[in-house]
C-alpha positions in Angstrom: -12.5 10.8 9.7 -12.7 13.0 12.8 -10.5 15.9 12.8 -8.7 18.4 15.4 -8.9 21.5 13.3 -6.8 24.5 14.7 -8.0 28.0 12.8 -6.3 30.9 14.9 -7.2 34.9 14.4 -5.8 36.7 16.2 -7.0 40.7 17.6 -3.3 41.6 18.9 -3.0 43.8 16.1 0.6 45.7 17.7 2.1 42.0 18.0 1.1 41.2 14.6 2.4 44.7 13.1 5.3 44.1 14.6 5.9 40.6 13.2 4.9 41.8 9.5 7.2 44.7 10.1 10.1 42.2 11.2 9.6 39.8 8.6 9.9 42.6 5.6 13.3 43.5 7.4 14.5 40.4 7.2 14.0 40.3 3.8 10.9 37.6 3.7 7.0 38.0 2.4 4.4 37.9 4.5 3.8 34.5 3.3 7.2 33.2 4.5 6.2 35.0 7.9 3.1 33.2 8.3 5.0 29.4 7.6 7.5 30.5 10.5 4.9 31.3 12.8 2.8 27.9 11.6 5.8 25.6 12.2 6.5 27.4 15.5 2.5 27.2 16.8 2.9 23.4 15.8 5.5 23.0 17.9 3.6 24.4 20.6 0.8 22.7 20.4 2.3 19.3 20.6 3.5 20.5 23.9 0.8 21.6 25.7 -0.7 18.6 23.9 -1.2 15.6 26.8 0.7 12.7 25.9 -2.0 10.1 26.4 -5.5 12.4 26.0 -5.4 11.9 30.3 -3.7 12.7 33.4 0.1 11.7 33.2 0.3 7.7 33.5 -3.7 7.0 33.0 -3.3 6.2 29.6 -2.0 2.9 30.7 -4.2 2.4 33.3 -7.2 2.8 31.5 -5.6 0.4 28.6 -5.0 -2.2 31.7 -8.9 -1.4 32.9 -10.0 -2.4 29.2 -7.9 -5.2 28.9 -8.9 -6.9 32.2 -13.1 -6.2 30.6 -12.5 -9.0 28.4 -9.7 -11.4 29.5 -8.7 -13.3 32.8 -5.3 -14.0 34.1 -3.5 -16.2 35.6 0.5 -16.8 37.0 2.2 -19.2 36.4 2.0 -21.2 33.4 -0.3 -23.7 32.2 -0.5 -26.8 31.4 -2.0 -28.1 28.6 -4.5 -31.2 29.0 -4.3 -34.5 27.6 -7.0 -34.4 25.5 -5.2 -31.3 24.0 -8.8 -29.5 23.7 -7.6 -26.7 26.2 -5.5 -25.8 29.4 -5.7 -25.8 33.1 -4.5 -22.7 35.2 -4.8 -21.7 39.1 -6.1 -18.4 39.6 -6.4 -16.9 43.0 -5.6 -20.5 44.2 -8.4 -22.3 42.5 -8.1 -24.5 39.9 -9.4 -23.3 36.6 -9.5 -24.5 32.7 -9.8 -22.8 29.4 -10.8 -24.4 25.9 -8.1 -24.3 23.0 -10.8 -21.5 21.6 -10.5 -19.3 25.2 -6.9 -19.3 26.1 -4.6 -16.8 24.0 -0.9 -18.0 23.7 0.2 -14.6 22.1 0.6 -10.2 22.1 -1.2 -10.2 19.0 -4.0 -13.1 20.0 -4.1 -10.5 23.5 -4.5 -7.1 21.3 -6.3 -8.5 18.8 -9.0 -9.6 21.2 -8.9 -6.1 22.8 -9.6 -4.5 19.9 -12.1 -6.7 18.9 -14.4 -5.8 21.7 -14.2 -2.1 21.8 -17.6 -0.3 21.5 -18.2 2.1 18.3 -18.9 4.9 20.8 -16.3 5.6 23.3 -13.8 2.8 21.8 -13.7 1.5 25.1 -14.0 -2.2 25.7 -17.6 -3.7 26.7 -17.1 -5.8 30.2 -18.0 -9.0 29.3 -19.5 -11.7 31.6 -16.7 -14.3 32.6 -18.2 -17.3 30.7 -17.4 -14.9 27.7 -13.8 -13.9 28.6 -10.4 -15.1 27.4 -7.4 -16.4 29.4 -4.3 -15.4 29.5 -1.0 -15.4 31.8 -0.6 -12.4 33.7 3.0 -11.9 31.8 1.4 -11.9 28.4 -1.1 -9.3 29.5 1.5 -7.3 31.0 3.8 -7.3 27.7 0.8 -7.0 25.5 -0.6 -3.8 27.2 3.1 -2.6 27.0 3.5 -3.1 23.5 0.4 -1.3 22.7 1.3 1.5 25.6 4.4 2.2 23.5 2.7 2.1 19.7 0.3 4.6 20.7 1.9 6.9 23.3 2.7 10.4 22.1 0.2 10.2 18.6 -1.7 13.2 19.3 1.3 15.0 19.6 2.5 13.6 16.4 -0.6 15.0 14.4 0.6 18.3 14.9 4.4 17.9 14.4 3.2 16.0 11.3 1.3 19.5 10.4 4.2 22.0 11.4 6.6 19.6 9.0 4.5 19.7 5.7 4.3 24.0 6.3 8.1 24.2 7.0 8.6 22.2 3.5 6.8 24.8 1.8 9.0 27.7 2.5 11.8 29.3 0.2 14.5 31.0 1.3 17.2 31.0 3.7 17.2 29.9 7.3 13.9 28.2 6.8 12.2 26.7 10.1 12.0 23.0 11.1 10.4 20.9 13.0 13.4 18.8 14.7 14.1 15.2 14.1 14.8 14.8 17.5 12.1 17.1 19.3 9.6 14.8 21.2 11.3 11.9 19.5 9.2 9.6 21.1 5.9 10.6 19.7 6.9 10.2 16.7 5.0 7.4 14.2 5.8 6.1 10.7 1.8 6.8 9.7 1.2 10.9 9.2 -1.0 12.0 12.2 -1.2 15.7 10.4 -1.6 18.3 7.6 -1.7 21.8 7.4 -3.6 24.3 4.9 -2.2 27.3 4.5 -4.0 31.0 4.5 -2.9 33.4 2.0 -3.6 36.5 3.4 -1.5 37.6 6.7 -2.9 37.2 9.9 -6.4 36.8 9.0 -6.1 32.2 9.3 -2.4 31.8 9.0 -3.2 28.1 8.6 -5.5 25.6 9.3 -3.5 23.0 11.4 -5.0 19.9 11.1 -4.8 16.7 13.8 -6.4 13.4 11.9 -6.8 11.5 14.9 -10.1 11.9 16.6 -9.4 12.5 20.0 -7.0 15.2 19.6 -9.8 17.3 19.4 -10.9 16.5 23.4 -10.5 19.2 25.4 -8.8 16.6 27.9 -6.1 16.3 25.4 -6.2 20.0 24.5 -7.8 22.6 25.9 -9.1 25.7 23.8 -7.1 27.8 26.3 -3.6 26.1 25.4 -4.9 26.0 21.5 -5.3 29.7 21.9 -1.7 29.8 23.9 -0.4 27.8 21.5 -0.8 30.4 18.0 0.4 33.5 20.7 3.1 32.0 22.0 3.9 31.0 18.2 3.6 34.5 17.6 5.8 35.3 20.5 9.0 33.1 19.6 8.6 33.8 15.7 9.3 37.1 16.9 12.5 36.4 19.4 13.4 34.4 16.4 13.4 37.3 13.5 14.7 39.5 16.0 17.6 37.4 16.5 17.8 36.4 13.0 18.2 39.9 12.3 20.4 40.9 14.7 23.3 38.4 13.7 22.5 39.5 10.1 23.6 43.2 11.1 26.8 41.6 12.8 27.9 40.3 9.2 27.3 43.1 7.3 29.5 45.0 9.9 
């Protein structure tokens, strides 16, 4: 299976001092540090991560584009013929008929089909030559292409949620970090999308955070620039964090 594999070093040696430094004073290893700061980078990457691999909205689009390859539609609803061997349909005002084999009466028979014609390569759907194409209403294609929209929205975000939730398992201690069950909610799928393998020494791979879905690793879906934003502004916030965390500490003990 193709992987999005996430292995950050960083050279901001003051930054990383400082979190080492913070992290002792707070009363955690370095190990505990780097699981803080892996939670926190996985949060970051699902959001710089686009939702659909593509510009906002083109996700459907493109699923519409691919549909439309390999199936017709019609309004209206058809009528079957007496012969009951197929159905007969108007589309743009002419009158058309299907065979029993060529006219899909369901979302699954609609996806199904889809997915039966997608090409190895790009896993895009050949455009096949309208003796070849199914029949649908234009209703069913709409709630079919829906139905898939919402299955596979947000699932490259998931992968690395997926990852930042098996790190913050792993850590001992109080006040551990989570990934939220309600943060990007609506990405979130039953399947896991995502692992993570930790380093063991400090800042040299905190983690290798790894997406299981193959196009997570597009630069359309995320760039190397917001990968690389993504670990430093992990960093960043594990920082404000400890800071914080230590702060309020301090208040206790007062």
């Amino acid at each position: 299976m193709a992987r999005s594999v996430l292995k950050s070093d960083f050279d901001e040696a003051a930054m990383l001092k400082k979190l080492k430094k913070l992290s002792k004073s707070y009363g955690e290893s370095q190990e505990q540090a780097v699981k803080r700061w892996g939670v926190q980078t996985c949060r970051d990457l699902a959001k710089y991560t686009q939702i659909f691999g593509s510009k906002p909205g083109m996700h459907k689009k493109t699923m519409l584009k691919d549909g439309s390859n390999v199936i017709f539609t019609h309004k209206g609803k058809a009528k079957a013929t007496r012969t009951g061997k197929g159905y007969s349909f108007e589309i743009n005002g002419k009158h058309s008929y299907a065979s029993n084999d060529r006219y899909l009466r369901s979302e699954d028979e609609v996806i199904r089909w889809i997915n039966q014609n997608r090409t190895a390569a790009n896993k895009r759907t050949i455009k096949l030559p309208p003796a070849q194409r199914k029949v649908c209403t234009e209703a069913l294609f709409k709630r079919a292409i829906n139905r898939k929209y919402k299955a596979t929205a947000g699932m490259a975000k998931d992968g690395w949620l997926d990852a930042g939730e098996q790190i913050s398992k792993r850590q001992k201690g109080k006040n551990p970090s989570r990934i939220g069950k309600g943060l990007m909610k609506f990405s979130r799928k039953p399947v896991k999308l995502g692992s993570a393998k930790e380093g063991t020494r400090l800042f040299k791979s905190f983690a290798d955070l790894i997406n299981k879905l193959p196009y997570s690793k597009k630069s359309h879906v995320l760039s190397t620039s917001n990968k690389r934003k993504a670990a430093r502004d992990g960093a960043i916030n594990t920082l404000k964090w400890y800071k914080k965390a230590i702060k309020a500490e301090n208040k206790k003990k007062k």
